[in-house]
C-alpha positions, 0 to 999 in steps of 0.5 A: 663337422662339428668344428665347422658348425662351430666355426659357422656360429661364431662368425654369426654371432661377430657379424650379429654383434657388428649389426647390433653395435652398429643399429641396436640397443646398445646405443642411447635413446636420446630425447631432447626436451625444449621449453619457449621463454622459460626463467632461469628461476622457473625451476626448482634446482634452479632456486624457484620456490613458488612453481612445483617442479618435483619432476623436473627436479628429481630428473637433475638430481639424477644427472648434471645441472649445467649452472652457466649452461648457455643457448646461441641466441637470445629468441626463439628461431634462431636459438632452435637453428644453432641448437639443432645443427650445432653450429652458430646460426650467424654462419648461415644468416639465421639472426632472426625470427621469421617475419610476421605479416608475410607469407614466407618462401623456402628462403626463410628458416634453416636451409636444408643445405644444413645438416641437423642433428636428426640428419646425422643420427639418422645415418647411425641407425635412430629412428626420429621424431619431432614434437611440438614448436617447429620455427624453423622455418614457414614454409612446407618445404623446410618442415621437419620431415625434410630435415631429417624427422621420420615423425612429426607431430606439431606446429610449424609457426612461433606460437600457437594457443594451448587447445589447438585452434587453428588459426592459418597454416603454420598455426595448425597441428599437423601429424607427418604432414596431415592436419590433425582434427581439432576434436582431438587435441585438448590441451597441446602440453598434455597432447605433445607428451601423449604423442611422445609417449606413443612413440617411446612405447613403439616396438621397434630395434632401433634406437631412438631421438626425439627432439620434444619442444614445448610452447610452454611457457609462451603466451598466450597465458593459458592453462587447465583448471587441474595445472591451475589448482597447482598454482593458486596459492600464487597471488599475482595472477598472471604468475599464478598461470604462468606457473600453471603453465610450466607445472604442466611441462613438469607433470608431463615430463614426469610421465615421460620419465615413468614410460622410460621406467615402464619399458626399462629403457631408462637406464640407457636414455639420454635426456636434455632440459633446457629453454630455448632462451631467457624468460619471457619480460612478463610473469617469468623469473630470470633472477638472479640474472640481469635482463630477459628474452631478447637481450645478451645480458645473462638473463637473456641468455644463460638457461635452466640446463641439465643432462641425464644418462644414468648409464654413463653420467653420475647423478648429483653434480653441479658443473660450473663451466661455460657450456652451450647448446651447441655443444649437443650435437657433438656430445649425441653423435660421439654417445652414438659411437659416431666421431664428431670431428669427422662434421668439421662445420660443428661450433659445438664440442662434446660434454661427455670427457668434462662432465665425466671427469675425463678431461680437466680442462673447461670446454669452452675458454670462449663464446659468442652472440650475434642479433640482428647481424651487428645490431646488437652483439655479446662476447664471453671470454674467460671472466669477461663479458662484453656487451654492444648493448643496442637497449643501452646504447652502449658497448659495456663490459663486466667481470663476471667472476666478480660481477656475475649479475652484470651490475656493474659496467667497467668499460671505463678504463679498461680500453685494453680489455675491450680491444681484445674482446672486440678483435676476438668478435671481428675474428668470430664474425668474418666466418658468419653471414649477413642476416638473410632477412629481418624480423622487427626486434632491432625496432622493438627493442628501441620502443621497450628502452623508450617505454622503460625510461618514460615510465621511470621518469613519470614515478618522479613526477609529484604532480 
């Protein structure tokens, strides 16, 4: 009896462990934290020395900083799409924003043929939300709920003002579909973390993973009087609520980081920073990187970026090679205990055996960018950068090894060079598709190269 008993016992406790390796705790809380339009130099660990970012500072020094940590796309939508599935959004015609003055059907945003990152956690177990910016895509059918989030609590449009006005239907806060009072929301950094932090605190045995997107920084420029009283020895106004702005993302990360301690989750939690693109060309510090949202220079593109997971990951590094933010979705999906190979539509590869040693070799020898389907167009491989530059009118190159803030242009002469990154991108690009629909950046861009050489011709004007 007492051997069957035991035998009994030892079979539940397999199966339980089975159960609990499978659902449990033993997997990562994962929380991807995302800001809109914020400067490579808008960050302490980044360099900036005018923005109290101690929070956010403090949480690199724990983990990696990413120092040529990329995104997939120079502005907002499209940065999101390939970041949430993975894969670069010119494989399913994501190049643009969504347009401005039309109301847009289920035809515009990512596709629910595509498979986010929430989809494939959720087959391993996690319960997850989705808080703050949507941008994936106007219409109702195409709302977080419907890409895999059990909660949301959010915005579905671009932007949207900090005291939760509601302007039309994608500029209105909504929790799991229901408008939320206006009366009930104060500043939407402060209300997004709030909401975040209800959710970490919630009792529950399953992991969890929150996609956590700021609007911060993006205008419109507004900002409390306790983030502005951080930021007045700030001179130039429009910086001084900028910083505000973005000292409100580090004092609410801050909080999110103290709930982790609170509940002792931290230890086992995997949390990402990053920016949805390059900084904003008003008030936003990209230095010491040429360009801004927008463009495929460096600025436009390369991040502040950083990974913590104290349990795994070994605080105080630097890593210096090229990594995007496609590489996410792999890198969650294996610390789940899932094989990413197995989602072979994945452009992204898994950061985990690099930044822990495991692997010597660089994750990626090459990457990729695409606006406005060939409007404008960006390759990096190995030392080399070429740009199809539409702002410039012209196809420029550098060596970014010894000309990492693109300085100087070396397309002359090096017509060998060219092809091969010009073969590399006709290869990259047969996979992709036409861009589904088009958003007025092609047009944009023209007017602010326009603006840009009138007003420097006027300062030669002695008149």
């Amino acid at each position: 009896m007492n051997f069957r008993k035991r035998t009994l016992g030892l079979l539940f406790l397999i199966l339980f462990t089975s159960i609990n390796n499978t659902f449990g705790q033993d997997k990562p809380n994962i929380i991807v934290i995302l800001t809109d339009d914020q400067g490579w130099a808008d960050v302490g660990f980044n360099g900036s020395t005018d923005i109290p970012t101690q929070n956010l500072d403090r949480l690199a020094s724990q983990g990696v900083v990413f120092t040529n940590g990329y995104v997939s796309h120079p502005y907002c939508s499209p940065s999101r799409a390939g970041l949430l599935t993975g894969r670069y959004q010119a494989r399913f015609g994501h190049d643009c924003n969504m347009p401005y003055h039309q109301e847009n059907d289920a035809t515009v945003g990512t596709p629910l043929s595509e498979k986010m990152m929430s989809e494939a956690l959720k087959e391993q177990g996690y319960r997850t939300s989705a808080i703050g910016k949507w941008h994936l895509g106007d219409h109702p059918d195409l709302y977080p709920p419907n890409q895999g989030f059990d909660h949301w609590f959010g915005f579905p449009g671009g932007g949207m003002n900090y005291w939760g006005k509601s302007k039309n239907d994608i500029q209105t806060i909504y929790r799991n579909g229901k408008v939320v009072p206006e009366n009930e929301l104060k500043y939407l950094t402060d209300d997004f973390t709030d909401e975040a932090i209800k959710y970490i605190s919630k009792k529950d045995d399953k992991p969890f993973f929150m996609y956590l997107a700021y609007n911060a920084p993006h205008s419109p420029d507004q900002a409390t009087r306790e983030y502005l009283e951080k930021t007045k020895h700030i001179e130039y106004a429009g910086r001084s609520i900028y910083a505000a702005m973005v000292n409100a993302v580090d004092n609410n990360v801050g909080r999110i980081d103290s709930t982790l301690v609170a509940n002792n989750i931290k230890d086992n939690t995997i949390i990402v920073f990053l920016s949805d693109n390059g900084g904003r060309i008003e008030h936003a510090d990209n230095r010491p990187y040429r360009g801004h949202k927008g463009m495929l220079f460096e600025g436009g593109i390369k991040v502040p970026f950083f990974m913590t997971w104290p349990k795994k990951i070994k605080e105080n590094q630097h890593y210096q090679n090229i990594v995007s933010s496609l590489d996410l979705f792999p890198t969650f999906l294996n610390a789940a205990g899932a094989k990413a190979k197995k989602e072979k539509q994945l452009d992204g590869v898994d950061l985990l055996p690099y930044i822990t040693n495991k692997v010597k070799s660089a994750p990626h020898d090459e990457l990729f960018w695409r606006s406005s389907g060939n409007f404008e167009y960006a390759v990096r491989k190995g030392d080399y950068k070429l740009y199809k530059s539409a702002y410039k009118n012209k196809t420029l190159l550098f060596n970014l090894k010894k000309d990492s803030l693109e300085r100087y242009d070396i397309s002359d002469g090096n017509s060998k060079i060219i092809a091969n990154l010009e073969a590399a991108y006709k290869k990259w690009d047969a996979k992709n598709i036409d861009p589904n629909w088009l958003d007025p950046h092609a047009e944009n861009v023209l007017k602010e190269e326009k603006r840009w050489e009138h007003t420097r011709k006027k300062s030669t004007n002695s008149n």
